[in-house]
C-alpha positions in Angstrom: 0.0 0.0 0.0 2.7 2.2 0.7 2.5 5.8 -1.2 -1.0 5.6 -1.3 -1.5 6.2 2.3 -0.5 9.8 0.9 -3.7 11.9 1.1 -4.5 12.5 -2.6 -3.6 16.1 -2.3 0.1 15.0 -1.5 0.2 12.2 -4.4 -1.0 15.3 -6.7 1.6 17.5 -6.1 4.4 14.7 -6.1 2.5 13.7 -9.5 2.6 17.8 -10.7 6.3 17.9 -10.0 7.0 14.5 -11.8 5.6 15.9 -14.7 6.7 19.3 -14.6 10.4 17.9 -14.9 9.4 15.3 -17.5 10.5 15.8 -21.1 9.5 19.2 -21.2 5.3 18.0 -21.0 6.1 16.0 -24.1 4.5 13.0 -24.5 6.8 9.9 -24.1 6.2 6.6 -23.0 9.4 6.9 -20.6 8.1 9.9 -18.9 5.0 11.5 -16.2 2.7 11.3 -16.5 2.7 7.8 -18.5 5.4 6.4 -17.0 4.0 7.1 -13.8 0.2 5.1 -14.8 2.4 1.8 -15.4 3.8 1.9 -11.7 1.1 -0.4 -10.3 -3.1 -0.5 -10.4 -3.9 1.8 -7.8 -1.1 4.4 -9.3 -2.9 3.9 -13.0 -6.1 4.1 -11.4 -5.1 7.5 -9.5 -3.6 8.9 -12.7 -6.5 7.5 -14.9 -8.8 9.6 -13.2 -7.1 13.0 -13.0 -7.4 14.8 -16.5 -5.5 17.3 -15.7 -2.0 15.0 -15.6 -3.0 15.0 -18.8 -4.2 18.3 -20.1 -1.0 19.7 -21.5 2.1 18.9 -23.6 4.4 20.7 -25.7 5.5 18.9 -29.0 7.5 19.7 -32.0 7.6 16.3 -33.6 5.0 14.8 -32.1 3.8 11.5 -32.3 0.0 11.9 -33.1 -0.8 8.6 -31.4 0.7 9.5 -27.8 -1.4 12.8 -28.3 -4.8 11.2 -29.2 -4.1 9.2 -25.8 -3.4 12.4 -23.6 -6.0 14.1 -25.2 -8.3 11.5 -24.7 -7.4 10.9 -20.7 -7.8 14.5 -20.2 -11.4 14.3 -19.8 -12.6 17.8 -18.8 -9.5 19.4 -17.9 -8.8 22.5 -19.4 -6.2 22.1 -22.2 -3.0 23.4 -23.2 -1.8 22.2 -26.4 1.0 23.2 -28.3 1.9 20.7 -31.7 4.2 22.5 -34.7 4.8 19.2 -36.6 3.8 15.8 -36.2 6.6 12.6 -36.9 6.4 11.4 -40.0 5.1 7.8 -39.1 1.3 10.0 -38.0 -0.8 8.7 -40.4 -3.6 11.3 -42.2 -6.2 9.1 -40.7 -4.7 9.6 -37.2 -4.5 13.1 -37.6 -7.5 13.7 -38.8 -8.5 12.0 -35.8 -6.2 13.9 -33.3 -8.1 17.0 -35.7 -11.6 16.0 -35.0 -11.2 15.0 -31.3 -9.4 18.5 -30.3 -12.3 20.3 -31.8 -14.9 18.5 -30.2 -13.1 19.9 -26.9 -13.0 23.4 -27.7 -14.8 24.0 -24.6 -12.2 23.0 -22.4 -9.4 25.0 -24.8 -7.0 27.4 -22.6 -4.0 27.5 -24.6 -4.3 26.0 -27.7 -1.3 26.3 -30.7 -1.5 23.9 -33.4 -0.4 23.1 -36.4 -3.4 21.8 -38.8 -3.0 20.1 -42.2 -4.3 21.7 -45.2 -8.1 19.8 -45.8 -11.6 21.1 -46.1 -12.3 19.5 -42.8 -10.8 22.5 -41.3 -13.2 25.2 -42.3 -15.8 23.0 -41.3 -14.1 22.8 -37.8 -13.6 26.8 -37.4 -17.7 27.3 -38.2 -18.3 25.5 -35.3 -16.1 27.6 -33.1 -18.2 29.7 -30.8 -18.3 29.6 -27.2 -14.8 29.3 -25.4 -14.8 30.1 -22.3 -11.7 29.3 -20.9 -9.8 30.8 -23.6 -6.6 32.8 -23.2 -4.5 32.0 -26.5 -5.4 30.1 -29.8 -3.2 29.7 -32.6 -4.3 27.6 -35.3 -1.7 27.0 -38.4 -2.6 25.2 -41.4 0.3 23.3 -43.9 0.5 21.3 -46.4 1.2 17.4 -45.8 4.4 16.7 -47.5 4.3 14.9 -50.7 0.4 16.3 -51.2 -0.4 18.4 -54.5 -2.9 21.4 -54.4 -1.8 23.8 -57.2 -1.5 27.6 -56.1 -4.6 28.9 -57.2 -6.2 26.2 -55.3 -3.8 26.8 -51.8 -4.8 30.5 -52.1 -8.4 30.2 -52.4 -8.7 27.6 -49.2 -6.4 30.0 -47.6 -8.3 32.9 -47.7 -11.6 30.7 -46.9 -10.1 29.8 -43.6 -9.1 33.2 -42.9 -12.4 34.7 -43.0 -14.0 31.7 -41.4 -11.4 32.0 -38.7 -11.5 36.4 -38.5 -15.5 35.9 -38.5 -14.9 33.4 -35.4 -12.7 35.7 -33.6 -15.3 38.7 -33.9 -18.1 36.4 -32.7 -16.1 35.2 -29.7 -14.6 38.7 -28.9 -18.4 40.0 -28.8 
């Protein structure tokens, strides 16, 4: 039983620093707060059911997979995200994923900066944008998937769609 006779306010804050000094919040299977949910049941239980161990990495060639699973344990914990550029063994389908499931959170968005790929999917996304209120910082960049062909004309017109979509969902939220 040991380190679970710890009140769970003390097993928090020991959690909160393990993290804290982790990889930088990236996720990694060697480091908090995964590491920490493989020690034993009642530790994986603990950590299982405290989103926000969960709630915020910091990733610049990320591996969409590991982020789907934070993402996903975070529950209702108020989110800081930051992915520039995700490894280059992310499928599109687990993006688009990873895409889908970050939207569907935007509730719980505090500071959110991520780097989207180019798709229609992503105007469809900023329409639905409307009532954040948690938010302090959103930046949302779109690129092109390496090895993927739109030709300029093309790149400029969905550019300029997202633009407005995403200008027109800063006004409403500013209101």
């Amino acid at each position: 039983m040991g380190i679970m006779l710890l009140s769970p306010d003390i097993f928090s804050t020991i959690v909160e620093y393990a993290i804290a000094h982790s990889d930088y919040h990236r996720p990694s299977k060697r480091d908090a707060p995964l590491n920490l949910s493989h020690t034993c049941r009642s530790w994986r239980k603990f950590m299982l059911s405290n989103g926000r161990f969960w709630a915020s990495f910091r990733d610049w060639n990320c591996n969409v997979r590991l982020a789907l699973m934070w993402l996903d344990r975070s529950r209702e914990a108020l989110l800081d995200y930051e992915v520039s550029r995700w490894s280059k063994s992310s499928s599109m389908a687990d993006i688009r994923t990873f895409e889908r499931r970050l939207f569907e959170k935007q509730l719980f968005w505090r500071d959110v900066n991520v780097t989207l790929c180019f798709s229609g999917d992503f105007s469809e996304h900023c329409r639905k944008l409307n009532d954040l209120p948690h938010l302090i910082s959103l930046s949302i960049r779109v690129h092109l998937r390496p090895g993927s062909y739109v030709d300029n004309a093309s790149k400029r017109k969905y550019v300029a769609q997202y633009a407005a979509t995403l200008l027109a969902t800063a006004r409403q939220i500013a209101r």
